[in-house]
mmCIF file of the N, C-alpha and C atoms, coordinates in Angstrom:
data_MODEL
# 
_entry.id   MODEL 
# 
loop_
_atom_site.group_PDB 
_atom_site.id 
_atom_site.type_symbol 
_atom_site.label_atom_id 
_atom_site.label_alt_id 
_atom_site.label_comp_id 
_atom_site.label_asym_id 
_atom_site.label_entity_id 
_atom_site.label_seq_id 
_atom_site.pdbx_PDB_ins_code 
_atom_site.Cartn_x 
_atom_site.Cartn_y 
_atom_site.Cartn_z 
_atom_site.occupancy 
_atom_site.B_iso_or_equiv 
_atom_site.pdbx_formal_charge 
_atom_site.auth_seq_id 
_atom_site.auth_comp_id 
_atom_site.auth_asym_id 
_atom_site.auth_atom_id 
_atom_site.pdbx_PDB_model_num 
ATOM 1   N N  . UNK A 1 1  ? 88.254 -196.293 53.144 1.00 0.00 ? 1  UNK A N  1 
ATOM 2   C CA . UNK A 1 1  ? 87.364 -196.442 54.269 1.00 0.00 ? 1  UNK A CA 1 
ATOM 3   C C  . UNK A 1 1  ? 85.896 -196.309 53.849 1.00 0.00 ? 1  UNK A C  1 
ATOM 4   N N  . UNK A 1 2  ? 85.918 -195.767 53.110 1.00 0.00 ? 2  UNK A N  1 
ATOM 5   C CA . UNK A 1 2  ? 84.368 -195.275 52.274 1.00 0.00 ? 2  UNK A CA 1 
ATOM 6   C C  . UNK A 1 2  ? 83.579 -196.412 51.739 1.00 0.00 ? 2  UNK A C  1 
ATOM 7   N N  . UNK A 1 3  ? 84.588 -197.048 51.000 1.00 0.00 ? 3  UNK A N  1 
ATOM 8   C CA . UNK A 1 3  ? 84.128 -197.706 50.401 1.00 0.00 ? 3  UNK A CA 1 
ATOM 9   C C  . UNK A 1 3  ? 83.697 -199.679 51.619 1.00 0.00 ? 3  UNK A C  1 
ATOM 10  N N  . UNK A 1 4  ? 83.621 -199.329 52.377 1.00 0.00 ? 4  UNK A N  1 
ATOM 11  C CA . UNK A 1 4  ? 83.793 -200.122 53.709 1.00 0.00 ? 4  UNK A CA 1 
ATOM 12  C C  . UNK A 1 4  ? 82.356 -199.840 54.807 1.00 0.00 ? 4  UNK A C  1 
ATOM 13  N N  . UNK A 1 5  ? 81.778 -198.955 54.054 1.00 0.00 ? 5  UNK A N  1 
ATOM 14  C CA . UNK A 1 5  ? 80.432 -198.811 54.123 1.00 0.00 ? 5  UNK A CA 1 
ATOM 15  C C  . UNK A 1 5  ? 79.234 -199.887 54.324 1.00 0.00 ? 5  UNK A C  1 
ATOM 16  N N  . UNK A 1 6  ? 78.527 -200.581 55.110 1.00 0.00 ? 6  UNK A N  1 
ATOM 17  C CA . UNK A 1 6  ? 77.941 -201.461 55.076 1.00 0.00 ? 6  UNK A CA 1 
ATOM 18  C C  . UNK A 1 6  ? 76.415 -200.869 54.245 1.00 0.00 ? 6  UNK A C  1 
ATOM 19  N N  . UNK A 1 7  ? 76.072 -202.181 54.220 1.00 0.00 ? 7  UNK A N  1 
ATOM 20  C CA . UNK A 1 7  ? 74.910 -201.541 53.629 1.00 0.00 ? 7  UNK A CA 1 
ATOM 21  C C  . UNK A 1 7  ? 73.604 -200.885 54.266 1.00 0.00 ? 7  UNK A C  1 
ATOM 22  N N  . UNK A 1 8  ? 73.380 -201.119 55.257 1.00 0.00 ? 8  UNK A N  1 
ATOM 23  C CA . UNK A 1 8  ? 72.617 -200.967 56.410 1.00 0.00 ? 8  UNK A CA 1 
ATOM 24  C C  . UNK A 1 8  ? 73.018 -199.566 56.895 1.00 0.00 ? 8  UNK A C  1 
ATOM 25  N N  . UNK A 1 9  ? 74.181 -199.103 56.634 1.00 0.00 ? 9  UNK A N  1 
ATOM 26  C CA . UNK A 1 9  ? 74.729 -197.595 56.819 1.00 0.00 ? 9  UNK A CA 1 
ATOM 27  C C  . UNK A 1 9  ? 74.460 -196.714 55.901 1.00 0.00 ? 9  UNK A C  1 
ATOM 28  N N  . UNK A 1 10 ? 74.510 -197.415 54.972 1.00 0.00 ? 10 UNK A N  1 
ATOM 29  C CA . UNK A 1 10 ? 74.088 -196.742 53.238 1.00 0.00 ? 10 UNK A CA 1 
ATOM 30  C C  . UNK A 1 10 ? 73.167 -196.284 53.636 1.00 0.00 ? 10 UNK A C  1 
ATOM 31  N N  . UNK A 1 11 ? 71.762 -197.454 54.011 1.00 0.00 ? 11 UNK A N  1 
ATOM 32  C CA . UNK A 1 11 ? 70.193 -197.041 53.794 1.00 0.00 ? 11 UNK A CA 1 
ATOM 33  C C  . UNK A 1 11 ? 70.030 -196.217 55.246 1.00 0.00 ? 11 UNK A C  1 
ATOM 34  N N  . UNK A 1 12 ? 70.805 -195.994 56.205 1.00 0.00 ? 12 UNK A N  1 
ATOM 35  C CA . UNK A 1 12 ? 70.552 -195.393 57.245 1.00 0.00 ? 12 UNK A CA 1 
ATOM 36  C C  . UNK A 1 12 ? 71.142 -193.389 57.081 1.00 0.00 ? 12 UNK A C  1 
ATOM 37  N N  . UNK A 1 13 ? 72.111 -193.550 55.958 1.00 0.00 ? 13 UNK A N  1 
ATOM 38  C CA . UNK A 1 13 ? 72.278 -192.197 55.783 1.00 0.00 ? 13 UNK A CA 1 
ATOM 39  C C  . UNK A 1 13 ? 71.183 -191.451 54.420 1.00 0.00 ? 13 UNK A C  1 
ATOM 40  N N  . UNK A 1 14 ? 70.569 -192.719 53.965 1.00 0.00 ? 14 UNK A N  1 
ATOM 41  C CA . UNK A 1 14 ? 69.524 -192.814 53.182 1.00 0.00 ? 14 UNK A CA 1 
ATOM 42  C C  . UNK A 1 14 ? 68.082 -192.199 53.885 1.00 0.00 ? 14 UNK A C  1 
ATOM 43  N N  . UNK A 1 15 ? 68.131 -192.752 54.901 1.00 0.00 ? 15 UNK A N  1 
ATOM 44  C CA . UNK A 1 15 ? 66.827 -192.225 55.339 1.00 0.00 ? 15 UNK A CA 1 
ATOM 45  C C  . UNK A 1 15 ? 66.928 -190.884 56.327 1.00 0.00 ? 15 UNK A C  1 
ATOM 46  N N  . UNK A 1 16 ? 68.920 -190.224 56.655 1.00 0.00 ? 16 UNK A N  1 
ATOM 47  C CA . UNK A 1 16 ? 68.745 -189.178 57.400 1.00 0.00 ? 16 UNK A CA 1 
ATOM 48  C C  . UNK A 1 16 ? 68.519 -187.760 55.895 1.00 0.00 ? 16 UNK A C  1 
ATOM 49  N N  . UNK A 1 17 ? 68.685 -188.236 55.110 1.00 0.00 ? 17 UNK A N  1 
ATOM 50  C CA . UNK A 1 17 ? 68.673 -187.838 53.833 1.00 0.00 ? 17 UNK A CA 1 
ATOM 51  C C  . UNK A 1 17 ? 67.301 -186.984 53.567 1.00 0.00 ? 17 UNK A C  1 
ATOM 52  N N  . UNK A 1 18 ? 66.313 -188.311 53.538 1.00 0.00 ? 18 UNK A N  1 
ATOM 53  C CA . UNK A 1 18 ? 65.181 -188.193 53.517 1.00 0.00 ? 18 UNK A CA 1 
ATOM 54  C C  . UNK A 1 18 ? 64.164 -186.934 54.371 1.00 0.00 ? 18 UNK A C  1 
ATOM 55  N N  . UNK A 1 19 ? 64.953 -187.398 55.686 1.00 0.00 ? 19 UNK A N  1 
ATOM 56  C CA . UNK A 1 19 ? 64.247 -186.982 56.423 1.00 0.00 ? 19 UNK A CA 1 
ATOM 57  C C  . UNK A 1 19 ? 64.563 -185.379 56.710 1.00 0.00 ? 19 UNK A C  1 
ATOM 58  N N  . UNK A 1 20 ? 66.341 -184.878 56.165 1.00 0.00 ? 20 UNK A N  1 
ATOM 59  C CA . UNK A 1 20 ? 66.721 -183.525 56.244 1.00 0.00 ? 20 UNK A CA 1 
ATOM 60  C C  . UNK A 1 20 ? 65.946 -182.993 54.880 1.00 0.00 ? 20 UNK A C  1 
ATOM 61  N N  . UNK A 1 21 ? 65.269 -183.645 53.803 1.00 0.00 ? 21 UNK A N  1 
ATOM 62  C CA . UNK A 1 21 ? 64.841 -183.170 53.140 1.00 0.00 ? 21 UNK A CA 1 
ATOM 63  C C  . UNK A 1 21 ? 63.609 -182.557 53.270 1.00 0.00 ? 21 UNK A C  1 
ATOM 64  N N  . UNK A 1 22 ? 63.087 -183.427 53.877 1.00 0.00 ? 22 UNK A N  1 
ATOM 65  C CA . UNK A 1 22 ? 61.573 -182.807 54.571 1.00 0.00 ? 22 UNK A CA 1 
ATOM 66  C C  . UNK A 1 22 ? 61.873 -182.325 55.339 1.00 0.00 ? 22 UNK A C  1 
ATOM 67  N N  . UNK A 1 23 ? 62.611 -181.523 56.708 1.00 0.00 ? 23 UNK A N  1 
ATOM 68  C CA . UNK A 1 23 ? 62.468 -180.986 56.883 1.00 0.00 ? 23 UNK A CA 1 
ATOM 69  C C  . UNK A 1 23 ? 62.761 -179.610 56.564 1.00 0.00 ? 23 UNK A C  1 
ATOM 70  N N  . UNK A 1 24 ? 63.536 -179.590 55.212 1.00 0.00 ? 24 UNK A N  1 
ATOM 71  C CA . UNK A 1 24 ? 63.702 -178.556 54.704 1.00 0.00 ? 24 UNK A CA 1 
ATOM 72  C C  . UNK A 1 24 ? 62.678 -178.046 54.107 1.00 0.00 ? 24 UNK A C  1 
ATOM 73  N N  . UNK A 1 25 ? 62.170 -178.450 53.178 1.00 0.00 ? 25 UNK A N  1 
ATOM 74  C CA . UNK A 1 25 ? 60.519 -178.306 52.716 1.00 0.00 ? 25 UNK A CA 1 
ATOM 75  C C  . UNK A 1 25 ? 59.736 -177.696 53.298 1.00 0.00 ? 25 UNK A C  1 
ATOM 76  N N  . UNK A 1 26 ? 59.305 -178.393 54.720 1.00 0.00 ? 26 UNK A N  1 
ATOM 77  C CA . UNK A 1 26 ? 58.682 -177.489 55.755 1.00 0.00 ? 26 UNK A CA 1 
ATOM 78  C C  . UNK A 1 26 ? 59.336 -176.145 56.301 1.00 0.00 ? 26 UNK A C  1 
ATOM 79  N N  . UNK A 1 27 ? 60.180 -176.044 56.171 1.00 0.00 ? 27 UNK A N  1 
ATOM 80  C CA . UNK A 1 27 ? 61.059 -174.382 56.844 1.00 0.00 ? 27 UNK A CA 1 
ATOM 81  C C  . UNK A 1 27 ? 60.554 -173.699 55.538 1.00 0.00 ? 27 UNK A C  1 
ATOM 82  N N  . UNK A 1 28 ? 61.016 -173.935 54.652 1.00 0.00 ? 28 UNK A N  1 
ATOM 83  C CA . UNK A 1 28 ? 60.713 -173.032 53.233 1.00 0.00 ? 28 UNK A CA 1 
ATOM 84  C C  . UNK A 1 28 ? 59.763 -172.870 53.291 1.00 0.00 ? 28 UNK A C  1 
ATOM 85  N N  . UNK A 1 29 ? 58.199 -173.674 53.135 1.00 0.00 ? 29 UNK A N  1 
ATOM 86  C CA . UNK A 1 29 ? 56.684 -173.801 53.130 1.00 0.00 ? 29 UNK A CA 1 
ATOM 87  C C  . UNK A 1 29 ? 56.364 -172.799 54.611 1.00 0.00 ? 29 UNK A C  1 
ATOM 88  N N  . UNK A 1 30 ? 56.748 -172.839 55.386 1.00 0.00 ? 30 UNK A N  1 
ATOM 89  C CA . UNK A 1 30 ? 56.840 -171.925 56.635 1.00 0.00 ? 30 UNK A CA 1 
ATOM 90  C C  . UNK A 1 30 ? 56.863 -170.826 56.421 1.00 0.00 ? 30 UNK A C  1 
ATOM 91  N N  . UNK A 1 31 ? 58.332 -170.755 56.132 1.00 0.00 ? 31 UNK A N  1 
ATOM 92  C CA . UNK A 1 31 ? 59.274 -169.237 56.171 1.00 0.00 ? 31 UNK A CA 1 
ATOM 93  C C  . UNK A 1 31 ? 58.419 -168.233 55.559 1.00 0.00 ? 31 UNK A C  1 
ATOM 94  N N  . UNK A 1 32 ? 57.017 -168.789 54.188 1.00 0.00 ? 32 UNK A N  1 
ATOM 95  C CA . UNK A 1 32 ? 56.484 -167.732 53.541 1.00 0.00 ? 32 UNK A CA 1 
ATOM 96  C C  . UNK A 1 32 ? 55.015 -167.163 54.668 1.00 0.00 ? 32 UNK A C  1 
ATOM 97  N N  . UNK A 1 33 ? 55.031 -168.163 55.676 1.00 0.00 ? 33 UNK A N  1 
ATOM 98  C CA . UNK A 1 33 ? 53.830 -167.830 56.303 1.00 0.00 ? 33 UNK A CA 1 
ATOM 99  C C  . UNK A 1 33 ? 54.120 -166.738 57.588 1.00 0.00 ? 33 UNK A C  1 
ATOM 100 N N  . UNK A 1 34 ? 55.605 -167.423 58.104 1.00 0.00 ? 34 UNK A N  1 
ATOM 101 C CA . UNK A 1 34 ? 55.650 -166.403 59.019 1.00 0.00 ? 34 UNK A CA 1 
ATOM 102 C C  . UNK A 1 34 ? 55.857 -165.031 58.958 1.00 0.00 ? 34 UNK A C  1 
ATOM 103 N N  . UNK A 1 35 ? 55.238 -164.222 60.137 1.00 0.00 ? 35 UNK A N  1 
ATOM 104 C CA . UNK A 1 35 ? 55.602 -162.827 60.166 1.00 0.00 ? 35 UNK A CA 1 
ATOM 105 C C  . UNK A 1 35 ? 56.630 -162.491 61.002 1.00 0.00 ? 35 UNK A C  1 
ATOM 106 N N  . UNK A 1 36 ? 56.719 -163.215 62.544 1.00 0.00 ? 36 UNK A N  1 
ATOM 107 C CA . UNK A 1 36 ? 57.550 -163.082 63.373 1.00 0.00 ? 36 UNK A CA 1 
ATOM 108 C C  . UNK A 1 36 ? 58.744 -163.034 62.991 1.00 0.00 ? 36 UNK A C  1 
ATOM 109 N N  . UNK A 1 37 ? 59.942 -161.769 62.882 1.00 0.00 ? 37 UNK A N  1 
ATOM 110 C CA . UNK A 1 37 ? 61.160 -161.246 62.540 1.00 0.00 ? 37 UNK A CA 1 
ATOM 111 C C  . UNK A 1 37 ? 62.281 -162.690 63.652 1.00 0.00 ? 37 UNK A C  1 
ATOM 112 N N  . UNK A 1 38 ? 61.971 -162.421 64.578 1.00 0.00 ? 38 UNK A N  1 
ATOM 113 C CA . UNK A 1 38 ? 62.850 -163.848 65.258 1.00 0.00 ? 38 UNK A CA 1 
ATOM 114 C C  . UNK A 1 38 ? 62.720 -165.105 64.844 1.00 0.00 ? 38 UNK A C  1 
ATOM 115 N N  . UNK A 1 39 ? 61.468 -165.263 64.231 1.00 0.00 ? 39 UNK A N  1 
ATOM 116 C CA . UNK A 1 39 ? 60.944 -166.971 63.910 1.00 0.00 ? 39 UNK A CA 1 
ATOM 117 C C  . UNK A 1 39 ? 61.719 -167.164 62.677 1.00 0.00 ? 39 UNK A C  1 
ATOM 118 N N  . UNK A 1 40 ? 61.462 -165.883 62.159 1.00 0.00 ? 40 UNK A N  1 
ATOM 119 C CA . UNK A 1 40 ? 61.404 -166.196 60.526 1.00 0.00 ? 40 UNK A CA 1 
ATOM 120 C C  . UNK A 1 40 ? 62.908 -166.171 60.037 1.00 0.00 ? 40 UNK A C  1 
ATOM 121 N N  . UNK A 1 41 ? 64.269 -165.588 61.547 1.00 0.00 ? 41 UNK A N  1 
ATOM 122 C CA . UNK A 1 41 ? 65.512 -166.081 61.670 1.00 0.00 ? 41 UNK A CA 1 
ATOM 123 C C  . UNK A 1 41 ? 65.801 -167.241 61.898 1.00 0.00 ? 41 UNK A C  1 
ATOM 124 N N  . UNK A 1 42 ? 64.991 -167.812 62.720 1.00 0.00 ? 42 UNK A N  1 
ATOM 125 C CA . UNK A 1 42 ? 65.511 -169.193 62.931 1.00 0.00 ? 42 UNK A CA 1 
ATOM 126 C C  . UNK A 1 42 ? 64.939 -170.285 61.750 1.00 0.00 ? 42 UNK A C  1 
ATOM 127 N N  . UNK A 1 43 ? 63.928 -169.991 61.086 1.00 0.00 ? 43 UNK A N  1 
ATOM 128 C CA . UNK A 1 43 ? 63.735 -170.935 60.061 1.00 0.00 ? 43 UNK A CA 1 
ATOM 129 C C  . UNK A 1 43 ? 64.611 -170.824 58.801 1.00 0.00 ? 43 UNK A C  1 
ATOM 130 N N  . UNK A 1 44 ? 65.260 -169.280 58.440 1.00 0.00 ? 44 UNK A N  1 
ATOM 131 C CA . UNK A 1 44 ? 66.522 -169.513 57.745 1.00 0.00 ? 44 UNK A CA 1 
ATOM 132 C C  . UNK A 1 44 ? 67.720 -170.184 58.191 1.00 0.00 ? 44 UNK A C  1 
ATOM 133 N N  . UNK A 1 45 ? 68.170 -170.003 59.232 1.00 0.00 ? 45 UNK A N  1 
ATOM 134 C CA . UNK A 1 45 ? 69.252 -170.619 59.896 1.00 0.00 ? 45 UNK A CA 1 
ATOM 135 C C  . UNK A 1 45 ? 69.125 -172.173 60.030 1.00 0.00 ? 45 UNK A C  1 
ATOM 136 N N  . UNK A 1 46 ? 67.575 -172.819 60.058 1.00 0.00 ? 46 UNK A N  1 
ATOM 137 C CA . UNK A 1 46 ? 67.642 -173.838 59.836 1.00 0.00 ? 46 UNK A CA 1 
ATOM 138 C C  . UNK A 1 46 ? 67.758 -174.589 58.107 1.00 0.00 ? 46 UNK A C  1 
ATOM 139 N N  . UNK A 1 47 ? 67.128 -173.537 57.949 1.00 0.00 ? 47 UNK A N  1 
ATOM 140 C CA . UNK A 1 47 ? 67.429 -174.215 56.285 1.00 0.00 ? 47 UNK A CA 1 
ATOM 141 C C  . UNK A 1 47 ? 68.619 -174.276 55.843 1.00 0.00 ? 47 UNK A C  1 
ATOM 142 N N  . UNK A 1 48 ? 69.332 -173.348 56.178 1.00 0.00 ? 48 UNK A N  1 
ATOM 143 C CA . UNK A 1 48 ? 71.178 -173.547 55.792 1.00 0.00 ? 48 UNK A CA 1 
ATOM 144 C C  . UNK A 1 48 ? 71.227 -174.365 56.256 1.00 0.00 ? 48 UNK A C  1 
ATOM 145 N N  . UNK A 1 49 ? 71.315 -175.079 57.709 1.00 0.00 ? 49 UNK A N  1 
ATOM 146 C CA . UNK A 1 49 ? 71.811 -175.896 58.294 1.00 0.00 ? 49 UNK A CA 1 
ATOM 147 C C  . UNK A 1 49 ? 71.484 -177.096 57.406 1.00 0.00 ? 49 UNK A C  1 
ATOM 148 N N  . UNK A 1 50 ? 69.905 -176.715 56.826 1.00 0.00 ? 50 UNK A N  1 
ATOM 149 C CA . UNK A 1 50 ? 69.853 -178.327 56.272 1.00 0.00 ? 50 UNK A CA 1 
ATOM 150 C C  . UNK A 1 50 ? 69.995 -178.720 54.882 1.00 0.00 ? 50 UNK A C  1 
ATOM 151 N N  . UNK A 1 51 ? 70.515 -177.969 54.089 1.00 0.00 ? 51 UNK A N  1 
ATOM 152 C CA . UNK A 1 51 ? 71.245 -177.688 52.820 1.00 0.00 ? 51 UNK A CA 1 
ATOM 153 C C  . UNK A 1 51 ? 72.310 -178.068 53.014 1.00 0.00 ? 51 UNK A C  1 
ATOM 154 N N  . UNK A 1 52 ? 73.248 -177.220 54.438 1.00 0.00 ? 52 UNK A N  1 
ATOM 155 C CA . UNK A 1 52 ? 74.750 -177.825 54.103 1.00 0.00 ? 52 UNK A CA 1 
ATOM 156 C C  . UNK A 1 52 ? 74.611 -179.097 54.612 1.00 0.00 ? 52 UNK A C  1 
ATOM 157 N N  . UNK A 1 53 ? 73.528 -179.783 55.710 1.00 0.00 ? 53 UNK A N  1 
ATOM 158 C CA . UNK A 1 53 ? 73.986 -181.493 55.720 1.00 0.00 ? 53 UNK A CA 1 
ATOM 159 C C  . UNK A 1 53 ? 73.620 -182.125 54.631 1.00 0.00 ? 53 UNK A C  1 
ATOM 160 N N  . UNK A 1 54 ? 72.834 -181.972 53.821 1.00 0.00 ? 54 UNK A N  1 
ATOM 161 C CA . UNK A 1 54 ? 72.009 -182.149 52.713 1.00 0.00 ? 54 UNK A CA 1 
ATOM 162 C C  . UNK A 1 54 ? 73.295 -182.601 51.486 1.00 0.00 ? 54 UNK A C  1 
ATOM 163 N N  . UNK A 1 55 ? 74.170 -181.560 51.543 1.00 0.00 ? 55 UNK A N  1 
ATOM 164 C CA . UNK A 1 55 ? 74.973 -181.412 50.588 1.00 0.00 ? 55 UNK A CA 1 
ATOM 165 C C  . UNK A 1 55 ? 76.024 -182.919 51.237 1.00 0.00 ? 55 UNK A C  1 
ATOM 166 N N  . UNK A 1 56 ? 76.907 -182.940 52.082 1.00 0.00 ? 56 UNK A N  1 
ATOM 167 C CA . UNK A 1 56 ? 77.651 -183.743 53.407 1.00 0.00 ? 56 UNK A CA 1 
ATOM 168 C C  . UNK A 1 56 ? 76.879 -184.744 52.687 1.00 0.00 ? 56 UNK A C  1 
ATOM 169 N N  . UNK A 1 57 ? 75.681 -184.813 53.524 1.00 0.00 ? 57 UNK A N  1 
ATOM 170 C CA . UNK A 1 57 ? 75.058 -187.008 52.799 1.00 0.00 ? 57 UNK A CA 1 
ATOM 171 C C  . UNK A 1 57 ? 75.464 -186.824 51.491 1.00 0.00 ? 57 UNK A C  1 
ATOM 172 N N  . UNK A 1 58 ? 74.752 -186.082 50.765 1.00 0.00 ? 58 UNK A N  1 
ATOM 173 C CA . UNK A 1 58 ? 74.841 -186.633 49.243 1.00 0.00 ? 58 UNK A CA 1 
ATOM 174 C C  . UNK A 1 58 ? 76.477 -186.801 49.047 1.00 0.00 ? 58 UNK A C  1 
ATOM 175 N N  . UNK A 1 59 ? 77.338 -185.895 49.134 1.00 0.00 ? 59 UNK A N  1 
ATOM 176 C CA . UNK A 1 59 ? 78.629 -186.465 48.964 1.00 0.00 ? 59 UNK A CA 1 
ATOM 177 C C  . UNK A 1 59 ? 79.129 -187.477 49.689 1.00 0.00 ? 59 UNK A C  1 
ATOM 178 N N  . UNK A 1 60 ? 78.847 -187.988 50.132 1.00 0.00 ? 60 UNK A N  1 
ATOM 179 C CA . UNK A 1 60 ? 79.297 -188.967 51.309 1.00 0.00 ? 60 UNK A CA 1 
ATOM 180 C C  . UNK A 1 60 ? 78.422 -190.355 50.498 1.00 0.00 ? 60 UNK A C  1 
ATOM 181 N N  . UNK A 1 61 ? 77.315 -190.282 49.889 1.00 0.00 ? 61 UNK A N  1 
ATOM 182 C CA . UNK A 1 61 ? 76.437 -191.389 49.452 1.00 0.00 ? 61 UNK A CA 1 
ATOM 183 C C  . UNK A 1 61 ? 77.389 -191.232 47.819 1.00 0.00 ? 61 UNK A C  1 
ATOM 184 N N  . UNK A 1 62 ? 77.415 -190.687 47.182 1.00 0.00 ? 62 UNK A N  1 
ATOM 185 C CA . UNK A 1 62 ? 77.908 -190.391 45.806 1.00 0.00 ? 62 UNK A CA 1 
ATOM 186 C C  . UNK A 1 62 ? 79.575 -190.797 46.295 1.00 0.00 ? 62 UNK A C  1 
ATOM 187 N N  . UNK A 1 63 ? 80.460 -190.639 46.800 1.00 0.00 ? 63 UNK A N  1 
ATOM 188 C CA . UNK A 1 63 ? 81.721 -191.675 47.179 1.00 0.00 ? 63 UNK A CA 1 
ATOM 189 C C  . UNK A 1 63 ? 81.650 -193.156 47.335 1.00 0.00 ? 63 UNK A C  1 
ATOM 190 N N  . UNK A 1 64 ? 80.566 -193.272 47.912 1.00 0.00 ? 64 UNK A N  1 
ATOM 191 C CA . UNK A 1 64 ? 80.260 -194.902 48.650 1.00 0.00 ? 64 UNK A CA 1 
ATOM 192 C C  . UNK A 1 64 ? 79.989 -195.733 47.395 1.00 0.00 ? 64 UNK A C  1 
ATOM 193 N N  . UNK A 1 65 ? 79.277 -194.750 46.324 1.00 0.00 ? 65 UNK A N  1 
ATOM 194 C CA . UNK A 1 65 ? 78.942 -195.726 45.255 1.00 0.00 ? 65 UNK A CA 1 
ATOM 195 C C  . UNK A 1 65 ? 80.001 -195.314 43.980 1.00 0.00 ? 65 UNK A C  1 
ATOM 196 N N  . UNK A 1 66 ? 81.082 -194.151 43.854 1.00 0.00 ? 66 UNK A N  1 
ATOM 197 C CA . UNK A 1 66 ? 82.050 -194.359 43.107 1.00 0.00 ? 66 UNK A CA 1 
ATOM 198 C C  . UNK A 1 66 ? 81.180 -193.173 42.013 1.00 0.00 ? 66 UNK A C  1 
ATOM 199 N N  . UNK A 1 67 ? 80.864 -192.392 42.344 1.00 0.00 ? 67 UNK A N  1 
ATOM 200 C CA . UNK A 1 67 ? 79.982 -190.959 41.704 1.00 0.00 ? 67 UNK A CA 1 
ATOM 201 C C  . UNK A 1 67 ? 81.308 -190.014 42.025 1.00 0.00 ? 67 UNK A C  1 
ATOM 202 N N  . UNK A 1 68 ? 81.523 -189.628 40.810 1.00 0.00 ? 68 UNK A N  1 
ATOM 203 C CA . UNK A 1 68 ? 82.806 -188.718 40.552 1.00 0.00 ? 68 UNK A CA 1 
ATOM 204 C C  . UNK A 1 68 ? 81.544 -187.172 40.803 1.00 0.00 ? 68 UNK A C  1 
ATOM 205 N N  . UNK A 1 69 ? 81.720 -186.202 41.779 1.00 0.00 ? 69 UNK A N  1 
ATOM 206 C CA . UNK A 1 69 ? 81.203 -184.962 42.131 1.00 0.00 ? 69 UNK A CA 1 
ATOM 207 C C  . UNK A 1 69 ? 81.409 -183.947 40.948 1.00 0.00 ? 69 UNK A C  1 
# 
């Protein structure tokens, strides 16, 4: 089924890729500024979140093209 991937899906999990990357960047670049004990929970909790999708695309892009993990 993977391999049944169009290409237009490729470059579209390509650019959610992109875009979980930056916003990971910014939580990290953040996380050192904030002081707020609640804020500075939710900008970790987002960064996991966007590590583990982070991790999900890339395996999911590395199948499509036949990338042994």
């Amino acid at each position: 089924m993977m391999n049944e991937m169009g290409l237009h899906e490729t470059l579209e999990l390509h650019e959610l890729l992109v875009f979980k990357n930056l916003c990971l960047t910014k939580s990290v670049a953040m996380g050192g500024l904030v002081q707020d004990p609640t804020l500075k929970t939710i900008l970790q909790d987002s960064e996991a979140g966007d590590v583990k999708f982070i991790q999900e695309i890339q395996s999911i892009l590395k199948r499509r093209h036949g990338i042994d993990e």
